[in-house]
PDBQT receptor file of N, H, CA, C and O in Angstrom, charges set to zero:
ATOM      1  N   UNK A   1       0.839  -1.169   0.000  1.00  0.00    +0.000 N 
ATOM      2  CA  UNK A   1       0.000   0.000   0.000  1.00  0.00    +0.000 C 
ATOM      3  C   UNK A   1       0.892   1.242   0.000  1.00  0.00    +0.000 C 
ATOM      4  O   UNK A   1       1.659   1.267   0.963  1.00  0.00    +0.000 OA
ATOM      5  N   UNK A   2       0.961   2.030  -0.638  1.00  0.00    +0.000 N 
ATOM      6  H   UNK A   2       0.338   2.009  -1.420  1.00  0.00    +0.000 HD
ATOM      7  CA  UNK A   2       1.251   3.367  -0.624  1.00  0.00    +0.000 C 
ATOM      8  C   UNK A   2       0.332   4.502  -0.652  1.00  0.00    +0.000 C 
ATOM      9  O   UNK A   2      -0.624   4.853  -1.343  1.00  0.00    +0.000 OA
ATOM     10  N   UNK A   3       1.152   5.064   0.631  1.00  0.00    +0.000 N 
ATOM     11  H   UNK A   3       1.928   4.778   1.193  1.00  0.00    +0.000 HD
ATOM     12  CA  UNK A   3       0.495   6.704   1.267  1.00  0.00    +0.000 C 
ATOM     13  C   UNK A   3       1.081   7.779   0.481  1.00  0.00    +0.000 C 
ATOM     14  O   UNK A   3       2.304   7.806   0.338  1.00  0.00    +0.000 OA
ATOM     15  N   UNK A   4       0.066   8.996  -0.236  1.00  0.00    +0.000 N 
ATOM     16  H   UNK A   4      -0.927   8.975  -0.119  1.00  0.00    +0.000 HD
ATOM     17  CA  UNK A   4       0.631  10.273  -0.558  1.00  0.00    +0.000 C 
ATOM     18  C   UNK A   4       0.222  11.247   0.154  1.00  0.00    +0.000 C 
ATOM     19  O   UNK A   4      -0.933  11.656   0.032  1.00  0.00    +0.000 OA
ATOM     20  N   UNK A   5       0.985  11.726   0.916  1.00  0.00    +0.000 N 
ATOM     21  H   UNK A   5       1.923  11.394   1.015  1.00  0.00    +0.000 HD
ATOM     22  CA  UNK A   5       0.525  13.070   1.530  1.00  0.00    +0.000 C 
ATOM     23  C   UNK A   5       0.770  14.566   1.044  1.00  0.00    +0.000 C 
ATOM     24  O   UNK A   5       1.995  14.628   0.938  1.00  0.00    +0.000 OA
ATOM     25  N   UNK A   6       0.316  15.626   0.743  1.00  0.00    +0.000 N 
ATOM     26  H   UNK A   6      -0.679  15.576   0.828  1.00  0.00    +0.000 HD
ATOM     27  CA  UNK A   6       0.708  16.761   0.428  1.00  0.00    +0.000 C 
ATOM     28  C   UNK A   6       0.115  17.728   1.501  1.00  0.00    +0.000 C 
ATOM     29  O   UNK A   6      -0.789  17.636   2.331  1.00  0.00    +0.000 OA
ATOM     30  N   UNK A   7       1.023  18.713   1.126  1.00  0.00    +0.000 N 
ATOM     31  H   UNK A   7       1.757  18.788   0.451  1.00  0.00    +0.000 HD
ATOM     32  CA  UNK A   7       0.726  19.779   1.898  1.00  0.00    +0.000 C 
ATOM     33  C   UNK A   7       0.645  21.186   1.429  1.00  0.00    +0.000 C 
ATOM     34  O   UNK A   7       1.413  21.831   0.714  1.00  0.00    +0.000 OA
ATOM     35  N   UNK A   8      -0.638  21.551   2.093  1.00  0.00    +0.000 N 
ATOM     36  H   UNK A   8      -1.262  21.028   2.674  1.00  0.00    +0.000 HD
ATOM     37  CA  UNK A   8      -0.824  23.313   0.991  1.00  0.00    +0.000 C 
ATOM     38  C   UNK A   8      -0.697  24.329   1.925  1.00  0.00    +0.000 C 
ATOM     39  O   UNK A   8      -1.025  24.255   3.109  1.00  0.00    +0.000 OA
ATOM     40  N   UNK A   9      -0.197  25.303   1.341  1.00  0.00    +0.000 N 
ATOM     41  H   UNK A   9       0.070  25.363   0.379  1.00  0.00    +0.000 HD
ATOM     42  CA  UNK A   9      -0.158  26.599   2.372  1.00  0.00    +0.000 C 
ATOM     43  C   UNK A   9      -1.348  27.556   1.736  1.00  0.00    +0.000 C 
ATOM     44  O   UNK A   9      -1.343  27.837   0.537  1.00  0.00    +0.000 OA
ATOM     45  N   UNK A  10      -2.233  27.970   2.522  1.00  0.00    +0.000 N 
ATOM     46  H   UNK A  10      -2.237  27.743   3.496  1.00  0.00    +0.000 HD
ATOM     47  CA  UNK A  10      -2.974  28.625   1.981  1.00  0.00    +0.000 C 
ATOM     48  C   UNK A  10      -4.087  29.189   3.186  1.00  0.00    +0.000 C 
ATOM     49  O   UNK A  10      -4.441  28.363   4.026  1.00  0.00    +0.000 OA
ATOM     50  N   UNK A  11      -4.667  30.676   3.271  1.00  0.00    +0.000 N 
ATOM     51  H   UNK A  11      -4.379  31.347   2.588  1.00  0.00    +0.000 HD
ATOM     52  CA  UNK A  11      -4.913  31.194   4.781  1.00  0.00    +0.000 C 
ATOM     53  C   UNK A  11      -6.236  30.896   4.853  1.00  0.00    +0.000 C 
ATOM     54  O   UNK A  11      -6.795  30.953   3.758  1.00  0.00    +0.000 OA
ATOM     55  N   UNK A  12      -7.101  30.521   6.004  1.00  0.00    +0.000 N 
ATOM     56  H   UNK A  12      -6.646  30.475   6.894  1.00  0.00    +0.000 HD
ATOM     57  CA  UNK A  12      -8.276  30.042   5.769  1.00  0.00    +0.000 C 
ATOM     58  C   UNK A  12      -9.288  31.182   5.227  1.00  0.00    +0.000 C 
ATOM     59  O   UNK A  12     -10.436  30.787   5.025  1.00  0.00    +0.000 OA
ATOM     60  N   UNK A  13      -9.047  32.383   4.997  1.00  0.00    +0.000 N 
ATOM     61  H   UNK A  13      -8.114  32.704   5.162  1.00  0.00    +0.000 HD
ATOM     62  CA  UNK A  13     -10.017  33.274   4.463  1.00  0.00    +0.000 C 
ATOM     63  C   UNK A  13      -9.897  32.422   2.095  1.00  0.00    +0.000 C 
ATOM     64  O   UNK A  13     -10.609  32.124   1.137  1.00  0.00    +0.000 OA
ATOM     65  N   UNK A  14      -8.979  32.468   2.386  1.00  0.00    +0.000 N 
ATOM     66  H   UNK A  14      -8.401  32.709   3.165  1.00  0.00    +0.000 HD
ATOM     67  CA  UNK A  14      -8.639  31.596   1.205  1.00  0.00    +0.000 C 
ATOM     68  C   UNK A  14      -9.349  30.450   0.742  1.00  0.00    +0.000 C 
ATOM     69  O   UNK A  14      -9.598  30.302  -0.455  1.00  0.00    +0.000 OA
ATOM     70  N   UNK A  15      -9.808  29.346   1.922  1.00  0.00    +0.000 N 
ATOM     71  H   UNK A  15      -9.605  29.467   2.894  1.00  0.00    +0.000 HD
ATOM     72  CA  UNK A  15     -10.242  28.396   1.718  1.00  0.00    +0.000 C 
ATOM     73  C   UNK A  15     -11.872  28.755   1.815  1.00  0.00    +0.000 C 
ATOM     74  O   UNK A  15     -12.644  28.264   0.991  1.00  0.00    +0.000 OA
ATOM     75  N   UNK A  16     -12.306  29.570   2.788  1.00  0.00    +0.000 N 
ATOM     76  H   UNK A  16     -11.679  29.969   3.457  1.00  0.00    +0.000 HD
ATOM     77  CA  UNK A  16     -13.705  30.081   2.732  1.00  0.00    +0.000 C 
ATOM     78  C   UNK A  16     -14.361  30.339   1.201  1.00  0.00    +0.000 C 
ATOM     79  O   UNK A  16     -15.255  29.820   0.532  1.00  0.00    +0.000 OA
ATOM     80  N   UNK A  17     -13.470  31.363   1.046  1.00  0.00    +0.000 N 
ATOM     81  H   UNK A  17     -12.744  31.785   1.589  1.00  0.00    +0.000 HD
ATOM     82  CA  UNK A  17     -13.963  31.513   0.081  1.00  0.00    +0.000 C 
ATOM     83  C   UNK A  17     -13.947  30.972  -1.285  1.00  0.00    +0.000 C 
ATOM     84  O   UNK A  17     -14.767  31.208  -2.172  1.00  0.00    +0.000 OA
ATOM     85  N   UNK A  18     -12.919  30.221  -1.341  1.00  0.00    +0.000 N 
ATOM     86  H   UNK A  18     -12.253  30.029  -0.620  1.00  0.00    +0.000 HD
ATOM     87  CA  UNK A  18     -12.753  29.015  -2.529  1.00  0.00    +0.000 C 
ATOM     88  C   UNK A  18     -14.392  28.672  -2.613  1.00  0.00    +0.000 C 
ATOM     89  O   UNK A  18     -15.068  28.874  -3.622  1.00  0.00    +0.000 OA
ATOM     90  N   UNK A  19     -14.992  28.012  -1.122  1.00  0.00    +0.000 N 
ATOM     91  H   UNK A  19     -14.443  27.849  -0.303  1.00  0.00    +0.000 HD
ATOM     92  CA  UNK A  19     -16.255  27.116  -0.910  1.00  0.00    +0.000 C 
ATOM     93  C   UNK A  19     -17.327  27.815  -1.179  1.00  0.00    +0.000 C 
ATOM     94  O   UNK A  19     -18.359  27.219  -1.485  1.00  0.00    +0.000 OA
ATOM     95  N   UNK A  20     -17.285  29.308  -1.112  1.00  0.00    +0.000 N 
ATOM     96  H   UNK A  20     -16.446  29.792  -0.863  1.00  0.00    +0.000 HD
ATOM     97  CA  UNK A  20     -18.016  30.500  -1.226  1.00  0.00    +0.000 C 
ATOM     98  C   UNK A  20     -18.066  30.620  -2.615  1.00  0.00    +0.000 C 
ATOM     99  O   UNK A  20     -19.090  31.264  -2.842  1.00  0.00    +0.000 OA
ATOM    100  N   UNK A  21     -17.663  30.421  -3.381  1.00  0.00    +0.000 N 
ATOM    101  H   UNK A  21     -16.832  29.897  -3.197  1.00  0.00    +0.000 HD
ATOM    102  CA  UNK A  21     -17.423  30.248  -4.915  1.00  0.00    +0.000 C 
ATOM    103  C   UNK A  21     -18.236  28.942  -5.544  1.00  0.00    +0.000 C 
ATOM    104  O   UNK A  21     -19.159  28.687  -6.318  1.00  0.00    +0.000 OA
ATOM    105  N   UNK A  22     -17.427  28.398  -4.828  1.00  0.00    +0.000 N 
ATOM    106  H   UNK A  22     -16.677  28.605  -4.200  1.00  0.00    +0.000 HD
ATOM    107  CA  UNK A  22     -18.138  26.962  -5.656  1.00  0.00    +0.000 C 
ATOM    108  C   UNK A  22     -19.627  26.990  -5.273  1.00  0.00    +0.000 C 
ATOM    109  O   UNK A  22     -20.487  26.750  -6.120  1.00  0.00    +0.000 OA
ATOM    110  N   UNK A  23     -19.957  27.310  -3.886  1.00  0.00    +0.000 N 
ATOM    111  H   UNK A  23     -19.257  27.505  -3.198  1.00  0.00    +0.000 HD
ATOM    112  CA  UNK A  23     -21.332  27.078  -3.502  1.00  0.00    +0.000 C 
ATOM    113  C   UNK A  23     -22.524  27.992  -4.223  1.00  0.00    +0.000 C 
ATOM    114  O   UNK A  23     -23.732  27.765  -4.294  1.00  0.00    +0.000 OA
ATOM    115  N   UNK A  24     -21.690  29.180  -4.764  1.00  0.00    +0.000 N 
ATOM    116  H   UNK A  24     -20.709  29.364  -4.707  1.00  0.00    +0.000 HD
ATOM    117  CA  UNK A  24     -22.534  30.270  -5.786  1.00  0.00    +0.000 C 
ATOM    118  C   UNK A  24     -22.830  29.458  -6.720  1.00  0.00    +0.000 C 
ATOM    119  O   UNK A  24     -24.002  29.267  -7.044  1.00  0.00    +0.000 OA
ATOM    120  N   UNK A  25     -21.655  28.758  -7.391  1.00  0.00    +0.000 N 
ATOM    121  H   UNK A  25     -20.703  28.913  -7.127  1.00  0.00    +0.000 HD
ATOM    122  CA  UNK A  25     -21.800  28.635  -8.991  1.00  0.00    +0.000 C 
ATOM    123  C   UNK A  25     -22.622  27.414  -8.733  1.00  0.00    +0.000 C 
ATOM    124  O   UNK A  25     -23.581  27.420  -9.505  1.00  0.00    +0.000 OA
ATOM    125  N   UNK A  26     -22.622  26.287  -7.888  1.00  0.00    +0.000 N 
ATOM    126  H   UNK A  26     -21.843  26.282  -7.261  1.00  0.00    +0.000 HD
ATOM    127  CA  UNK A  26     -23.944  25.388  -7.880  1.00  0.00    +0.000 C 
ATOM    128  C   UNK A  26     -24.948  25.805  -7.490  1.00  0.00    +0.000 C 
ATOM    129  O   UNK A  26     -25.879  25.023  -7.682  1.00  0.00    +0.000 OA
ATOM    130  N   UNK A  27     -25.223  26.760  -6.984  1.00  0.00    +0.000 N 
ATOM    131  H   UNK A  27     -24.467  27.396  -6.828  1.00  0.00    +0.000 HD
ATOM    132  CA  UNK A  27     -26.756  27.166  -7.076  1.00  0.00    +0.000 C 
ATOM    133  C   UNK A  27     -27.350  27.732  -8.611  1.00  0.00    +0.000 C 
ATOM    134  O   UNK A  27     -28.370  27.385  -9.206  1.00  0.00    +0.000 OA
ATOM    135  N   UNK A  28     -26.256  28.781  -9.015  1.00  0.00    +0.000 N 
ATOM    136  H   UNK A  28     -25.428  29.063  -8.531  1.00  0.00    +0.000 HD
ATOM    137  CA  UNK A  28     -26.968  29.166 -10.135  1.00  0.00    +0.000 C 
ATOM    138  C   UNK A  28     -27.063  27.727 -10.909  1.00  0.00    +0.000 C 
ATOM    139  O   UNK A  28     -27.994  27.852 -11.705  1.00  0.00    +0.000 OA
ATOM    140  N   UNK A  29     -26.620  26.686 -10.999  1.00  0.00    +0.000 N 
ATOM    141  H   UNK A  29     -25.863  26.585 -10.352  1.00  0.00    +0.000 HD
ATOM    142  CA  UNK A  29     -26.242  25.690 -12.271  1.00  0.00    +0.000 C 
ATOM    143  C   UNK A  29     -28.015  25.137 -11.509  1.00  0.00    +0.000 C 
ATOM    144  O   UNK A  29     -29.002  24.799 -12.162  1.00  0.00    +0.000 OA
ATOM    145  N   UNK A  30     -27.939  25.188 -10.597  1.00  0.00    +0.000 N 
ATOM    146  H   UNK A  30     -27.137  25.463 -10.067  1.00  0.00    +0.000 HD
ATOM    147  CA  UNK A  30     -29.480  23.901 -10.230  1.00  0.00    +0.000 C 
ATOM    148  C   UNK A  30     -30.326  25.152 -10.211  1.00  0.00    +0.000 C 
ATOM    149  O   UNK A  30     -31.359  24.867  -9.604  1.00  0.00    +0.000 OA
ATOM    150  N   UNK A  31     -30.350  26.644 -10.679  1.00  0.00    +0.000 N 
ATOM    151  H   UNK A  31     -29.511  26.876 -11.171  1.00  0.00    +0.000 HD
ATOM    152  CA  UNK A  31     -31.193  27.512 -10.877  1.00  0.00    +0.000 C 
ATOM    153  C   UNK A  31     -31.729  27.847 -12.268  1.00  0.00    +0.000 C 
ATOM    154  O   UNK A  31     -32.774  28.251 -12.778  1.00  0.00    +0.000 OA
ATOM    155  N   UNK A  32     -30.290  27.420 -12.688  1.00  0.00    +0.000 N 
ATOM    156  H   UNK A  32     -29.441  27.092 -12.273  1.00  0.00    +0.000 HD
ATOM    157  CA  UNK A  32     -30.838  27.616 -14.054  1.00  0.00    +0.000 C 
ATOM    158  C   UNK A  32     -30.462  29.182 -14.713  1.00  0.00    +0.000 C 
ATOM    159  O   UNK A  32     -30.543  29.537 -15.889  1.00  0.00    +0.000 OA
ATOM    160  N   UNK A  33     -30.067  29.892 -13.631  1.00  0.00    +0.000 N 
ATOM    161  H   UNK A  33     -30.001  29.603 -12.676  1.00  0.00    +0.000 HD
ATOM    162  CA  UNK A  33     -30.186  31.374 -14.430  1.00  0.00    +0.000 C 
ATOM    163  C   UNK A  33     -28.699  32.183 -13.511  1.00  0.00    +0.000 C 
ATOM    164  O   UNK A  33     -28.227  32.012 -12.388  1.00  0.00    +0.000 OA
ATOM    165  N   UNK A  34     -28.439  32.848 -14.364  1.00  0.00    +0.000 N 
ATOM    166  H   UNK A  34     -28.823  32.988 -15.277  1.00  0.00    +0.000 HD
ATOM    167  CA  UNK A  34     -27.246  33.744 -13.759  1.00  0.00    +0.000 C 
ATOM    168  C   UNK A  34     -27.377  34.909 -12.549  1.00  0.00    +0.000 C 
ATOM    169  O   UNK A  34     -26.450  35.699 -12.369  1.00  0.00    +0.000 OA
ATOM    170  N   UNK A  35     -28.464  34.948 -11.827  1.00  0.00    +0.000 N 
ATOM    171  H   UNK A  35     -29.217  34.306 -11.973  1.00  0.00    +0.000 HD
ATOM    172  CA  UNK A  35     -28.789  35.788 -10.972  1.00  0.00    +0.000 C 
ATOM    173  C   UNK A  35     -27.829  35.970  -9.608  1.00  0.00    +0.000 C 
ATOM    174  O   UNK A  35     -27.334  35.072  -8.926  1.00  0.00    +0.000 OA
ATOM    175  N   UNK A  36     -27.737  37.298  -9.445  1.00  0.00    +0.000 N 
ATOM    176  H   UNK A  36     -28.139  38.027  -9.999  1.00  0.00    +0.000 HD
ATOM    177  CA  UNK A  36     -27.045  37.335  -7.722  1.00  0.00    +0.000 C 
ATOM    178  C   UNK A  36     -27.753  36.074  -7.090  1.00  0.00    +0.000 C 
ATOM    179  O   UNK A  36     -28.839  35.548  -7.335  1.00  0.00    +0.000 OA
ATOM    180  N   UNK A  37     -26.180  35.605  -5.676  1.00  0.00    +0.000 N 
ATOM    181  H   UNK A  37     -25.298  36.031  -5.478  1.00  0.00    +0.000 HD
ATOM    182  CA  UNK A  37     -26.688  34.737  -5.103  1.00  0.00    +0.000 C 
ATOM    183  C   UNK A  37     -26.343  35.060  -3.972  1.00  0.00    +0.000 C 
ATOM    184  O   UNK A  37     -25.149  35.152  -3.687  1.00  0.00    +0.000 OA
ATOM    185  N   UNK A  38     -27.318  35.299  -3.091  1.00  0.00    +0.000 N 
ATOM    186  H   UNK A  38     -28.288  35.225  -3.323  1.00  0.00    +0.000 HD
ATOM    187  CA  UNK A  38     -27.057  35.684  -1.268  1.00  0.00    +0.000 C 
ATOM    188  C   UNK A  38     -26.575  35.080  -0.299  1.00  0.00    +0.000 C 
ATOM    189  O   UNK A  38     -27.254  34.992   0.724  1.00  0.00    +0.000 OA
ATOM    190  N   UNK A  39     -25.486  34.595  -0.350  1.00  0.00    +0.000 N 
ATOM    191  H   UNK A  39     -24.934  34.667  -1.181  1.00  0.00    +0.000 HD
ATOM    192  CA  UNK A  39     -25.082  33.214   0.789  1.00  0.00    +0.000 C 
ATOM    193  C   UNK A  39     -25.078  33.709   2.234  1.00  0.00    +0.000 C 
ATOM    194  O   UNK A  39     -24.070  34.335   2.559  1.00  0.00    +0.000 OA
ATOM    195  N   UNK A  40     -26.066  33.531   3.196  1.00  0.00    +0.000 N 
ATOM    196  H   UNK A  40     -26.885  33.022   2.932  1.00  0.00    +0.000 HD
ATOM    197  CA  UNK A  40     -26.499  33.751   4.318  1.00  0.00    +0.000 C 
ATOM    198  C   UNK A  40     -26.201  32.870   5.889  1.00  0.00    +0.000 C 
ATOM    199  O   UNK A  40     -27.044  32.142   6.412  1.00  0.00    +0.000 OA
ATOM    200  N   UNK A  41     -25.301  33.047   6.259  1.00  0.00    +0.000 N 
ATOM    201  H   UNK A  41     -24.616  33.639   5.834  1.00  0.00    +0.000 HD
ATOM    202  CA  UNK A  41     -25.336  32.034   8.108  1.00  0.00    +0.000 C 
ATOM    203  C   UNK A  41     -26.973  32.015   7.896  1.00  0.00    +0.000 C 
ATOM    204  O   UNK A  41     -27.952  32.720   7.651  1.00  0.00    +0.000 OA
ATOM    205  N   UNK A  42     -26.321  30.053   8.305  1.00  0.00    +0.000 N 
ATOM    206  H   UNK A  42     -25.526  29.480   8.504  1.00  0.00    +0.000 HD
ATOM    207  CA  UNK A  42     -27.879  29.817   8.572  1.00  0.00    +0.000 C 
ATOM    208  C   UNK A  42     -29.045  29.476   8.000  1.00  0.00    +0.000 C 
ATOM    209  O   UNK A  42     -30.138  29.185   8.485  1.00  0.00    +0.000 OA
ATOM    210  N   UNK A  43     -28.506  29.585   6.487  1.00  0.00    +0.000 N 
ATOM    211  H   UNK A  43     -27.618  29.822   6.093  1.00  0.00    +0.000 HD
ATOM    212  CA  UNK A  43     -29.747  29.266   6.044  1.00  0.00    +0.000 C 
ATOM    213  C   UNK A  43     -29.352  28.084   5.046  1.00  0.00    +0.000 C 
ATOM    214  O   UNK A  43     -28.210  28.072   4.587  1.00  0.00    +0.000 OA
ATOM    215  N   UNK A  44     -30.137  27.230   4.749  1.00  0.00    +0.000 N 
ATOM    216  H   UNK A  44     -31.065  27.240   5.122  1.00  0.00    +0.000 HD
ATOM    217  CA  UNK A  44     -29.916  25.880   3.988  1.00  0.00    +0.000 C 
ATOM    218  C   UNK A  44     -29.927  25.765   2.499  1.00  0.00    +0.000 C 
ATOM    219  O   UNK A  44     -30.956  25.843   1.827  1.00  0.00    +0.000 OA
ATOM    220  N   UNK A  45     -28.969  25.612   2.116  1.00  0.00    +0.000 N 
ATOM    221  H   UNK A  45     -28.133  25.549   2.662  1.00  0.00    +0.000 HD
ATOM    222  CA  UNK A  45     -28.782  25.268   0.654  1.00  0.00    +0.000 C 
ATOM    223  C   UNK A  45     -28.975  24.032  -0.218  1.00  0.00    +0.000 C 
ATOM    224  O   UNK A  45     -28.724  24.080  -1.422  1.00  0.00    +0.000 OA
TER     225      UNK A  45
């Protein structure tokens, strides 16, 4: 069995918002339309 481990440097406002990104662009894709998207604490996506 062989293990690969890597390691990233990168600041967690970095990683937020990576997820903050992706989580926009799948809403518009299951919306269907290019509209602002409000990502809110708290509320369910």
């Amino acid at each position: 069995m062989i293990t690969i481990t890597d390691q990233a440097k990168f600041k967690a406002k970095d990683f937020f918002n990576y997820l903050n990104m992706q989580l926009t662009q799948a809403i518009k894709k299951a919306r269907g339309n290019d509209l602002p998207v409000k990502i809110v604490a708290g509320t369910t996506y």
